[in-house]
Structures are given as C-alpha cells and as structure tokens.
N, C-alpha and C positions, 0 to 999 in steps of 0.2 A: 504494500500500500504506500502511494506515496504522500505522507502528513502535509498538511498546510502547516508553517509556521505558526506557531501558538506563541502568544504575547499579551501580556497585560494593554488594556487599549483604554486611554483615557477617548472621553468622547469627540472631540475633536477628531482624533484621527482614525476614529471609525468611522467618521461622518465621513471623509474622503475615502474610505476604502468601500463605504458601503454605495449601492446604487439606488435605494430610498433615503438619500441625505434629507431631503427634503420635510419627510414624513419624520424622522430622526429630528429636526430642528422642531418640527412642530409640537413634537413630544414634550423638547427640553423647553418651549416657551410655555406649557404648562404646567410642566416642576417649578419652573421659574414663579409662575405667579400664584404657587402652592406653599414658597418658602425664597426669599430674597439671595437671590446669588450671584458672586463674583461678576464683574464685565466682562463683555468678550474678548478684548485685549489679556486682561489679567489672563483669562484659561489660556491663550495662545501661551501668555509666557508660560505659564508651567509646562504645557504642552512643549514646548522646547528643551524646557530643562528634563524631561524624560527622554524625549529625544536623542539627547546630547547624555545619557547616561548619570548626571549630575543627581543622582537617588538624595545625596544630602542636602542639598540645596532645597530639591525637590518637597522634602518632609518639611524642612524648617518655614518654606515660604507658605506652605499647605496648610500648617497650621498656625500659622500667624493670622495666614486669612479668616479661618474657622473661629479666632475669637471675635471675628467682627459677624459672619455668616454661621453660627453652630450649628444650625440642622440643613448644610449646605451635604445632598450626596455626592454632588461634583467634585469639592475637595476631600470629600471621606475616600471619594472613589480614589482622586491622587494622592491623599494619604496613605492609602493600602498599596497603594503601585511602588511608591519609594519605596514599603517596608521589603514589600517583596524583591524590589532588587538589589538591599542588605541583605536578603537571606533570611529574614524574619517572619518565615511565611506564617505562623499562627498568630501571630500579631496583624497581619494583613489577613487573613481571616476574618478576624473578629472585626477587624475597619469596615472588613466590606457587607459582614452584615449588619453594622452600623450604619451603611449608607444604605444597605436594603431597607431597614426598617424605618430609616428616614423619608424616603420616597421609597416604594413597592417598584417604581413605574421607570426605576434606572437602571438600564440594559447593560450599562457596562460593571457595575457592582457585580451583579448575579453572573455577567460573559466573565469577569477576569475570576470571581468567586471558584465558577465551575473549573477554570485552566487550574488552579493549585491544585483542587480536588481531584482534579483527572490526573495530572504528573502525580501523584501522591498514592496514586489506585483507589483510589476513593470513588469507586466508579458510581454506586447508585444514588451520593451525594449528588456528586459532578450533572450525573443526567437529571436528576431535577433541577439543579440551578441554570443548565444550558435550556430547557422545559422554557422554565420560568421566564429565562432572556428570547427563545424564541417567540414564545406568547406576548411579549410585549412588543417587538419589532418583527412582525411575520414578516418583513422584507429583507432579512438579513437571513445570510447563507450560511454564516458562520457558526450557531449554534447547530445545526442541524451536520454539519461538515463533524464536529467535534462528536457530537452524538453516535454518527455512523461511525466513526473509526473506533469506540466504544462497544459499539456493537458488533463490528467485523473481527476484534480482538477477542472476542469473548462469545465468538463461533452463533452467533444472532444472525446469520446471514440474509435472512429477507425482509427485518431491519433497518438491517444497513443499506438495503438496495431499494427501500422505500424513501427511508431519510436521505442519501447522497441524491435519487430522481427529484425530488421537492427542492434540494438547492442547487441541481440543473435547474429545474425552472426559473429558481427566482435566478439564479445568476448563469446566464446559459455559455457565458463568456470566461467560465475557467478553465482551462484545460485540467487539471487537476482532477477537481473532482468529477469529470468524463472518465478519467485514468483510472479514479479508483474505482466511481461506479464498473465500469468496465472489469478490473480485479475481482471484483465480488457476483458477479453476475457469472463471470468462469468459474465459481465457487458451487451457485447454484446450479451447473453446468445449462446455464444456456448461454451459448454460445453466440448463437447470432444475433444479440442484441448487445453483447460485449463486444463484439468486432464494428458494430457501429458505435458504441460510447468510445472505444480506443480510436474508430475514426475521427469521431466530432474531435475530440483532445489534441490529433496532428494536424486538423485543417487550421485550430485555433492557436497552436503553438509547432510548428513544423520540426523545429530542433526541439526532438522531444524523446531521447533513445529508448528511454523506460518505456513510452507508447508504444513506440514502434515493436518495439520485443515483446510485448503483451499480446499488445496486434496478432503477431505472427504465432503467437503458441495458441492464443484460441483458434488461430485461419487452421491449424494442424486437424484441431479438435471436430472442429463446423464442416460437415458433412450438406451443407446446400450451397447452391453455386450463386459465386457473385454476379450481380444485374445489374452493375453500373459502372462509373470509370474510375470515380472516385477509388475505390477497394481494389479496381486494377491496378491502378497509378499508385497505391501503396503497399500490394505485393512487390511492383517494381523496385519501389525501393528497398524493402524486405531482401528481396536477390541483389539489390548492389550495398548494401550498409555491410560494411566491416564488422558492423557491432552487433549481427541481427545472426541468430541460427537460418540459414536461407534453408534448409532442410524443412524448420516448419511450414515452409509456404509449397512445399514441393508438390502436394498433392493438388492443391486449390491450381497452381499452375497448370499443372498439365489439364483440368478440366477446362480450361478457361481455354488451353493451345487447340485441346482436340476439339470442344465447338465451333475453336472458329474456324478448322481444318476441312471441315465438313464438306464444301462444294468442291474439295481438292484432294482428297485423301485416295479417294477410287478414280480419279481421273486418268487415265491411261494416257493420253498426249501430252504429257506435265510441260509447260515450257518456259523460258526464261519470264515471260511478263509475268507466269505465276507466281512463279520463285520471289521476283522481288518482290509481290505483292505481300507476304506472307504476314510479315510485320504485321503492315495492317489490318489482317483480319483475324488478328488475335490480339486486337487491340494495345500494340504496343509492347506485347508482351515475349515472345519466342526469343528475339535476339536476346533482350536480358537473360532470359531462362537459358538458353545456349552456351551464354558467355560468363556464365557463373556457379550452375549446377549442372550436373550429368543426366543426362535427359532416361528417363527411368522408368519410361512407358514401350513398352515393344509397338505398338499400333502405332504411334509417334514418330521413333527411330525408324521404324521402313521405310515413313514416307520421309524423312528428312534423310535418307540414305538416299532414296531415289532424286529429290530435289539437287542433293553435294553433286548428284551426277551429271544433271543438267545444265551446273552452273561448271563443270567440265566441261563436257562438250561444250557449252559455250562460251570456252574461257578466249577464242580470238573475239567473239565479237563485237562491235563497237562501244555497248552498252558493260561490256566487263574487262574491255582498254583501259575507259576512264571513268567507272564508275558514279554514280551520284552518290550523297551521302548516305540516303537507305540504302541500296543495295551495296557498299563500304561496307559499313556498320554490321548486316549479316553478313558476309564475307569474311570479316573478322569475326564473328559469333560461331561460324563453322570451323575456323581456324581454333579457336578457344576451346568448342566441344570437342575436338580430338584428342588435346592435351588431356583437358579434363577426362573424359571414359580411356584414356593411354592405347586407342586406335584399336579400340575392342568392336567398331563395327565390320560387320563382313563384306569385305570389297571379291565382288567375282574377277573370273580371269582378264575377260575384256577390257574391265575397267581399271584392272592394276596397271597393264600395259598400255594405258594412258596415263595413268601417274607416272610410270617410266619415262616417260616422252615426255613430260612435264618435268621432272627432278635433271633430266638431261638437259632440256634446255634453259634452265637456272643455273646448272654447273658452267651450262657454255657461256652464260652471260658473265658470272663472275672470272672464269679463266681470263674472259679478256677485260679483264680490270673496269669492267660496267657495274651497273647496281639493278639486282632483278626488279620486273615491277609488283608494285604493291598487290594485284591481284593473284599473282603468282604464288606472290609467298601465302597470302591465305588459304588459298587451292592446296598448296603442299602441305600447308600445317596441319587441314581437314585430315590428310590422309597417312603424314607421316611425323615423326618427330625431328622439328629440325635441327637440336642438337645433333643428333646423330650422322647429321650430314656435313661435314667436317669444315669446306670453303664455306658454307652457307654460316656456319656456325662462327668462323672468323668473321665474315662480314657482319654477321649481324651484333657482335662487340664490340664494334668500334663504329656503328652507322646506327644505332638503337638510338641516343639519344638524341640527334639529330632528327630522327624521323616524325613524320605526325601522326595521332593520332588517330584514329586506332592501331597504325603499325605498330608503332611503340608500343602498344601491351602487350602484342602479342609478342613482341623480338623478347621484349623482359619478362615477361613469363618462360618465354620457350628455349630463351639460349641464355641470358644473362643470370635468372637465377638458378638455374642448372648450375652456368658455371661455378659460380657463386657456393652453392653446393659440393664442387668436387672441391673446389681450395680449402672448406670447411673442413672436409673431414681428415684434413693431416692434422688443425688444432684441437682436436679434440682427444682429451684424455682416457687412458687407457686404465681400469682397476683390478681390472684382476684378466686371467687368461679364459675363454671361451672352452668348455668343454667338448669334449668328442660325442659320436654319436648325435641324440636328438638334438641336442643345442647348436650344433654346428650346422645340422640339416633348416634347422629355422631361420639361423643366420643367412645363411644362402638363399632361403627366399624371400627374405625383406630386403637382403641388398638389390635382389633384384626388382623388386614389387614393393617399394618402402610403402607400408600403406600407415594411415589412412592421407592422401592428399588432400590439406584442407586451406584456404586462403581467408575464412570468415571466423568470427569467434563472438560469441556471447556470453559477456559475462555482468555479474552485479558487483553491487557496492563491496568493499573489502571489508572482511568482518572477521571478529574472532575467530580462531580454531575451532573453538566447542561450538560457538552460534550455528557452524556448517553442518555437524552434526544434527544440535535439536533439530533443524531444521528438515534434515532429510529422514531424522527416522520419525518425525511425529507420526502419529498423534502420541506416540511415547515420548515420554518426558522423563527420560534417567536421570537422575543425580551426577552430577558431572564434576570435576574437578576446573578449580580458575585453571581458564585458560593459558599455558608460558608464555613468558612475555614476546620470545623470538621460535618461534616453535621449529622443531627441524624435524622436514618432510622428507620421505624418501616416495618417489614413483617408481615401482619397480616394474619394467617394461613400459617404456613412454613410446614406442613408436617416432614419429614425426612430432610429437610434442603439443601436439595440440591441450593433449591433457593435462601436463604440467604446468604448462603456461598457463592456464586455465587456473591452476591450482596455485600458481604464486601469485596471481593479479587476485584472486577473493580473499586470499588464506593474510590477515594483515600482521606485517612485522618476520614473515615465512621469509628463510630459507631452504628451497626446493633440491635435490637433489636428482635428478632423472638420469635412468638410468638403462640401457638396452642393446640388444643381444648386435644389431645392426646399425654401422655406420654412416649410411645413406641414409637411412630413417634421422637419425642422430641431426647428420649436418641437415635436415629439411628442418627438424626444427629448432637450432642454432638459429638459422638463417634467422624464420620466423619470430623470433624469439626481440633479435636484433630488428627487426622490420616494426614490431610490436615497443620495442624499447624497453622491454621488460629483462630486469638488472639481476631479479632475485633466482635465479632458476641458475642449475649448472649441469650440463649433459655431458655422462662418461659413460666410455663401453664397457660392459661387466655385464656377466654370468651370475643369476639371481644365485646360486648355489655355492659360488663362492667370495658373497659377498661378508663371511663372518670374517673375513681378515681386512675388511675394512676398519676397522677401530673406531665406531662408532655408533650409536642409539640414535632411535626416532620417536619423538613426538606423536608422528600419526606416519604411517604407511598406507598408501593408495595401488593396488594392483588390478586393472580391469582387462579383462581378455585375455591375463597369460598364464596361468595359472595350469589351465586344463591346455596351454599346448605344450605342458614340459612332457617328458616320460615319468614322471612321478610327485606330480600335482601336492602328493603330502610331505615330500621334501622340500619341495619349493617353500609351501609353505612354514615347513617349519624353520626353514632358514630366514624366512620376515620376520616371525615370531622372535627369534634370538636377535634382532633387528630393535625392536622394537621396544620401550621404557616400559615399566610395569605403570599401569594406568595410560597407556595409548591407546593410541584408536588406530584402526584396520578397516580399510575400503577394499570389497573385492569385488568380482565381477565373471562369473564363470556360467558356461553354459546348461540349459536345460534339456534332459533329453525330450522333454514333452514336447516345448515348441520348435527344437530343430528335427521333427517327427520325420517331413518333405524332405527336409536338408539330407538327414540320414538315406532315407528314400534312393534321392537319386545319386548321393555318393554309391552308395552301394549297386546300383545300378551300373556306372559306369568305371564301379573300380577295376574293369577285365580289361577296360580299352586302353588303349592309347592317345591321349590325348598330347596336343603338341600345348606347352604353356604358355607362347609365346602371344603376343595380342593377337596373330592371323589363326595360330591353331585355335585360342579359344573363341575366337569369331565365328570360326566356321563349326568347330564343337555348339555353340546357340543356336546357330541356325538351325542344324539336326534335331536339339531339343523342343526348339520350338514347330519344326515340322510335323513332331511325334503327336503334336495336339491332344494330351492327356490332361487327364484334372491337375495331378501332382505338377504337371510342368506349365502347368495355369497358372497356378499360388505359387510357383517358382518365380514363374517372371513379374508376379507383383514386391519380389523384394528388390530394394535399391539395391544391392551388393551384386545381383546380376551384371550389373550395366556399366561396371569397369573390370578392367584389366585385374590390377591389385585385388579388388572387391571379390573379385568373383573367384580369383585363384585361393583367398584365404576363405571363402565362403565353402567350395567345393573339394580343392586338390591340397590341403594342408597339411604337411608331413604328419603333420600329431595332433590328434585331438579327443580332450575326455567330454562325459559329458556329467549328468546329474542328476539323480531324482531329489526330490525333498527331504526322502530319507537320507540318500547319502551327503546331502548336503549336511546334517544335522549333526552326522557324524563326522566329518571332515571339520564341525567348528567345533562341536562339545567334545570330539575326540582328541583338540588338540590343549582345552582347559580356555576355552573363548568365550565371552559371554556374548551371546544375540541380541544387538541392540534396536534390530529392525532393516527392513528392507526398503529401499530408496527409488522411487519411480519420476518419470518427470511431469508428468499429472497426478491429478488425485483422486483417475476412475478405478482404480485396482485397490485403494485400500479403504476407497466408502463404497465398493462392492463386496470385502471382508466383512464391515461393519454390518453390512446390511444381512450379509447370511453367518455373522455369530456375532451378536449383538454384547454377549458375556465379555467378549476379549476388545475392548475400544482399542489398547493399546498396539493389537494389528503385530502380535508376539507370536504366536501358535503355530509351528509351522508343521503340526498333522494337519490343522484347520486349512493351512495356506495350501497342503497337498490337496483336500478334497476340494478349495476354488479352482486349484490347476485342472485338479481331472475333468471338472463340469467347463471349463477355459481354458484349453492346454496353449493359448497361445499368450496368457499372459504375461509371461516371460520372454515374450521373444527377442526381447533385448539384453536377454542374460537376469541371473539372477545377479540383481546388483544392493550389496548389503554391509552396513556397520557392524563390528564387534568390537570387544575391548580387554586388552591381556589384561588380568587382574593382578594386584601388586603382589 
C-alpha cells in the first residue's frame, strides 16, 4: 500500500490541500462567531512557525494567544501540534481533546487527534476520531484515506475498498489513492476493476513505478481482454520499463497480438504491405512485444516465422532499401526476437540458403572496408547471432555507437555486450575447484545455454532481512529474531544473476555473495549487475559442495532451482546448512513431481532419441512435437520455457534432475532439523485457496493438508515448491 503522508494539519493548511476550502472557511466563520478567535494574519503566523518546524516558538506564541482567546480550538488545535513535534504526544492528546470539547465542529482536533492514535495502534480510537472528522467535513479525503489503510492493515478488505472508492470520488485527482484502491481490490481478487484504479493512478501521475508494477501483476491475474488503448498503451510500457516484471503482461499481450492477427494469420499470399502493417493492427503493440519478450504463443511464432520470410524475400526491395520508421522499428523487433528465443525458431532448407546468400553478402561488404546496410543486419540478426560472425562482430564494436537508433540496440545487445561478457569472465573469482561427474556435466550446459537471459527487473523498497521473510510466509507470523544490522547473504547457484541482484537491491545494508557452477552465466550477471549499479553483490565460481572451506557463515541462504539438479540434493543441502548461523533463514526452491507430471511425460518420451541441442536441432525437435498434435504437447507449448533455446534445453534435456512429493519434501527439511516456516507464492490465490479448504490451519503450515490441495491442483506448484525454513540455534 502506498500511505499518504500523515501530518498534524493546522487548519490553514488543510484549507489548501483540501478541494472544499471553501465549505472548510464556512465552517470556521461559524466557530468563529460561537467563541472569539485569533485574526487571520495571527493563524498564518503560526501556520508558518509549524511550517518552518519552530515547535517552541510555536507553543509559546499559542499560548500566549489562549490567555486572550481561552476556548479558542484553533490554538488548542496549535497547541497540541507543537506538543507533538516535542515528542509529547499525551500531552497533545489531551490538547486536542480540549479543543474537541471546545468546538465539536473542529476537523483538525479530531484529523490530527486520530494520526497519534493510528501511529500508536490505537486503531479503534483512531477510526472514531477520523468518523468524527469525516462527518464534519464530508468533502475531505483525508479521513477516509487514513481509515482505509486501517482497515486494509487489519485484513477488512471490503472496507477499505469502500472507504479508499468514496475518497476517489470526493478527490478523483490522487493518484495515490487509485494505487491503493487498486492494491486492495487485487486482494479481493477482482481484478478488472484494479487494473482500471492502477490505470486512473498512471494517467494522473505517469512517473509512477509502484502503479505501473501493480498494473502488471493484476494484467497477469485478469483473465478478460482489454477494449481500449489506454490498457494497450500501458502494457507497452509494462514491456519497455526496466523496473516492471514484463512477464506479467505476457499473456494479456499475446491476446491483444493474436486479435489483431486475425485477417492475417490464415492468409496464404502474406506480402510485404502486410508485414508492415502488423504494428498496426495490434494496436501498437507486436514490435514492443518482439523486442522485449520471447514471443511464447506457437499460433503467433508461425505466423511471424512466415512474415521474417517475406520480409526476406523482400529484402532488395525498395521499400526495405530504405525503410520508413514502422517498418525500421519491426525490422529491429525481428532482429531482437532472435537474440531473445537464441534462434530456436525453425528455418526450412530453402530459407536457410537465403540466409547464406545474405550472411555472404555482409561479409562481402565489410571485406571491402564498406558498412553493411541497416536492413541487412536486422534480417541476419532474425536468423543468426551476430557475435558469432567474427568481421561483423569487429564492425559492429567500433561502428555501434555511432549508429542510430534502432541499430544501436541491437549492435549492443548483440555484439557489445556479449563482448563485454567474454572480458568479464577472466575477473571473476575462483572459490573452490568444480567437481567431476554431475557438476561438471551442468557446468557445461550453462556455459553453453547460460540461462535464464533477462534485461528487466522488479523490485521494491529495500527493507529489513526479516521484513522479507514475514512477508513471504504470511499469513504466519513467527517470532523472528532483530534483524543484523549488515546481514550476509549467500545465493547459492545465481545463474545470470538476476536473482541476487534482486536480493541485494531489497535485502537493506546486505552483502550478497552469488555464487555458480558457470562462468558465462557469472559474467551475464556481473555485466548486469554493473548496468544496474548495484555495488553490494559479489559473483565467484564455486561448487555448492565445496563451499565449507570457504571460512564463512550466512545470515540467510537463498537456493532456487539447484538443489534437485545436483546428484545428491541432500548433500547439497547439507552443505548450506553448515553454511548457514544458527537462527538463519533458508530460501529454497525445488521441483514438484505433481506439476512437472507433462514435463516428465515427454522427457520420457523422447529420452531414446537423438536430439541435436543446438538452436536448429531443437527447432526442428518442436516442430515434430508440435506436428504430433496431442493433448500432452498442447499444455506443452503453453509453457514459456518452450520458446527458447536455454529455456527449453533446461526445461527438457537437463543432465540431472530430482523431483518431489510433499512427502519427501517434509522429509528433506525435518530430516535435516529445519523448521517450516511456510511457502512463498507470488499471488495470494494458493494460500486463501488453503484457507478456504482447512479453515483450522490460517497459518497455511500443514503440508499433509498442502499435499491433498496438490492432488485436487496438481499444478499449483508449477513454479516449484518455493519455501522459508530456519536452522535452529
């Protein structure tokens, strides 16, 4: 939720913040002529001496006046304001309901009365005095604002969503409280009236990150299709904000691409005029979607398979010589999707040995000291990576930042920080030696496949160690130890970094430690780290199992997804365990066999073949699967992990992997002397679906209970069981 500022408010300066000043004056000329009060000059000056923090001043001139005016609540009311910002709050108490009792009919007595009682948790206090000030001023937002977050803290959720609607009305000009009504409306899961308060909140303040990331996790949620431009034009931004998970908007995208695909999608003579039109008829939205997420619809990618082809074949002609700015712009969006899925779409014979003929005549252009054109290099980028094309790869280090946009993203995404990448991984430190056997076989496929490739990142305010925890095991509430003042983190197995990073920007006063099996993973997110600016993180390569010659203890330990691809899952973990301070916290994150039911499926299915792993083998390995038209490889291709390279080789062909019932999960933590602190989802339809079918257990602890939600939902885990414990001292 995000709070409005709470402040003691002498009446002056509520009259300008409120938008019934007016009504507000007319009030006070009838206190006035109920009991003799100060001039308007005089209230301005103490109004400034609050202002200006001057609390002693404040007292001394307040009550000077009060020997002349005594049953003045205007100065009782600035009376209690000094005491309060001495620190004197029962003494400002008792002023203010001295000035209650003086006049009944003064809003700021009972508004600042309620703010002590609410910082103090004095809640059912607080909500009559905020009562009271709202009944006297029904054109003020402010009691009703204070109320609701009252009420949303103290799980009153519809409430809160009546009180924060009523100070829409009267003030429909906050963005604020659009934000939070919006917060709490996701609460009562509906959703599609939360995705319009989160809209109202960005039309009315555009720099607004917390909206926009609200936005997007309800768009995840909200299952109807958006009917306007507005919620278009703010998924867009969704896919371009650094600060925003663009994964939550992934599915709303593709509904929004494949409607407007519709007069194009079966068209057999697909031609250039179509191609460019595309843009438009998905209102704006493809090329973003292209150029920033990995497009993760099979119905989708065919036909944007077929389109990459046409704008091949038409790569002499005049219209992709010299491009306009839309047809640029996709151009570059095809070049991006490549990088992005690491050219896991299936190119046939034909069409490769026109990419040959195209890669050929880029080489000829740079051999003779030329610069290829701009549509060239996006044609090649759709279909290959141009690091790997060696003169293209010099050219474009020294001719990148010179170029326009959109060249220039793609040259520095595609060769610069690559490079950038390989000079990384000589500084990176070494901890221990890499084991033989399984760990060495993992190592080899994330140097090759460093997964996960991520450029966006969401995150919140930075907050204590423990805070992170209450927060992700509620509704349990453990007993926690204070927080240390610098806590020290270890990620063991960070990948690309996204995670850590993740964890030193929330975790406040952390040092992070990340740590992983591969290099190429390492230096992506070094890179990112430095792109980020983020100072507190440090990535060295080391073997989880020989990390107890590090000479050091952790605070908290974070392990998500590596656990179950050692050879022995409970050595791993016991070697965090000896890792880790007696009273730390353990984040893990291992799979279930329930929801990878399919996964298993068609591993098993295709573990006789031969698969080639390279992007063209497993291109053409999809097409096969998707020719087979079965159920299993239905709800196959509705997972994102399909629809790249890295994704789908660690989704499918992963040297090692365990998996989990509920049961052995219980014994993998109470076997190791862990206490169960609860399980951590990124909504809250899995744990008030607990609530609801075992009403006995609120704290959401029980995990025979959580086995019989899985078997009646075996897919509610399909992002792994991801869960708190805590070594006991």
């Amino acid at each position: 939720m995000r709070k409005k500022r709470e402040m003691l408010m002498s009446r002056a300066a509520r009259r300008k913040a409120s938008a019934q000043s007016r009504k507000a004056a007319r009030r006070t000329k009838r206190s006035a002529a109920a009991a003799p009060a100060p001039a308007r000059d005089v209230l301005l000056e103490l109004e400034a001496l609050r202002k200006a923090g001057r609390s002693l001043e404040l007292e001394q001139r307040s009550s000077a006046l009060m020997r002349r005016y005594p049953d003045s609540a205007v100065l009782l009311n600035m009376q209690a304001i000094a005491q309060a910002m001495q620190g004197r709050e029962d003494e400002a108490l008792a002023t203010f309901e001295r000035a209650q009792a003086s006049d009944p009919a003064c809003f700021d007595a009972w508004f600042n009365h309620a703010n002590i009682l609410k910082a103090r948790g004095r809640y059912d206090r607080a909500f009559e005095s905020y009562r009271r000030a709202a009944a006297i001023l029904p054109g003020s937002d402010l009691p009703l604002i204070n109320m609701g977050l009252m009420c949303f803290e103290a799980g009153r959720f519809d409430e809160a969503a009546a009180l924060f609607s009523r100070a829409a009305e009267i003030n429909p000009n906050n963005p604020d409280t659009h934000n939070n009504l919006g917060t709490i409306l996701v609460r009562l899961r509906n959703y599609d009236e939360a995705i319009l308060s989160f809209a109202r909140a960005l039309l009315l303040n555009p720099d607004y990150p917390d909206a926009l990331k609200r936005f997007a996790k309800a768009r995840r949620e909200c299952r109807s299709h958006p009917d306007n431009g507005t919620i278009a034009g703010l998924i867009i931004r969704c896919l371009e904000s650094r600060e925003t998970d663009n994964g939550n908007v992934d599915n709303v995208s593709k509904l929004i691409i494949h409607a407007g695909l519709q007069d194009v999608l079966a068209k057999e003579d697909l031609a250039l005029e179509d191609v460019s039109a595309l843009d438009g008829m998905t209102r704006g939205l493809l090329s973003p979607y292209m150029s920033n997420a990995v497009v993760s619809a099979h119905v989708i990618e065919q036909f944007l398979c077929r389109a990459r082809a046409v704008l091949l074949d038409a790569r002499e002609a005049p219209a992709m010589r010299d491009p306009d700015e839309k047809l640029e712009t996709l151009l570059a969006a095809f070049a991006h999707q490549g990088f992005l899925n690491e050219y896991i779409w299936y190119v046939p014979a034909e069409e490769e040995a026109k990419v040959d003929a195209l890669e050929a005549d880029v080489r000829r252009v740079l051999s003779g000291g030329g610069a290829p054109a701009a549509p060239d290099i996006f044609l090649l980028a759709a279909y290959r990576p141009l690091f790997a094309i060696a003169p293209l790869r010099a050219w474009g280090l020294s001719a990148w930042a010179a170029a326009s946009e959109p060249l220039k993203s793609v040259l520095r995404k595609q060769i610069v920080n690559p490079a950038e990448e390989v000079r990384l991984r000589d500084t990176i430190p070494s901890l221990t030696a890499i084991g033989e056997g399984v760990s060495q076989c993992v190592q080899a496929q994330y140097e090759e496949n460093p997964y996960p490739r991520w450029e966006f990142l969401s995150v919140e305010q930075p907050q204590d160690c423990t805070w992170w925890v209450m927060q992700d095991v509620s509704p349990h509430q453990p007993v926690l130890a204070p927080p240390p003042e610098n806590p020290q983190i270890l990620v063991a197995g960070c990948g690309t970094g996204k995670h850590p990073i993740t964890t030193a920007l929330c975790h406040r006063n952390s040092d992070v430690l990340a740590v992983d099996l591969s290099r190429a993973s390492l230096a992506y997110g070094k890179r990112m780290a430095r792109e980020l600016d983020v100072t507190n993180v440090t990535f060295a390569h080391a073997d989880i199992l020989k990390l107890g010659d590090l000479g050091r203890s952790f605070d908290i330990i974070e392990s998500s997804g590596v656990l179950h691809h050692m050879e022995d899952p409970d050595a791993g973990l016991k070697a965090l365990i000896r890792l880790l301070k007696p009273g730390g916290y353990m984040k893990l994150g291992l799979y279930s066999e329930a929801a990878r039911a399919d996964i298993v499926a068609i591993r098993e299915m295709v573990a006789g073949e031969a698969v080639d792993l390279t992007a063209r083998g497993l291109g053409a390995f999809r097409r096969e699967l998707f020719l087979r038209k079965s159920d299993i490889h239905a709800r196959l291709g509705k997972l994102r992990d399909f629809y790249s390279t890295s994704e789908l080789r660690d989704l499918l062909f992963h040297v090692q992997e365990h998996r989990y019932t509920m049961s052995g999960l219980a014994n993998l933590i109470f076997g190791n002397g862990l206490e169960f602190l609860g399980f951590l989802f990124s909504m809250d339809e899995p744990k008030l679906r607990y609530q609801e079918m075992f009403p006995e257990d609120p704290d959401c602890l029980n995990l025979e209970n959580w086995q019989k939600l899985e078997e009646a939902e075996p897919l509610t885990f399909v992002g792994m069981y991801q869960f708190w414990c805590r070594k006991p001292y």
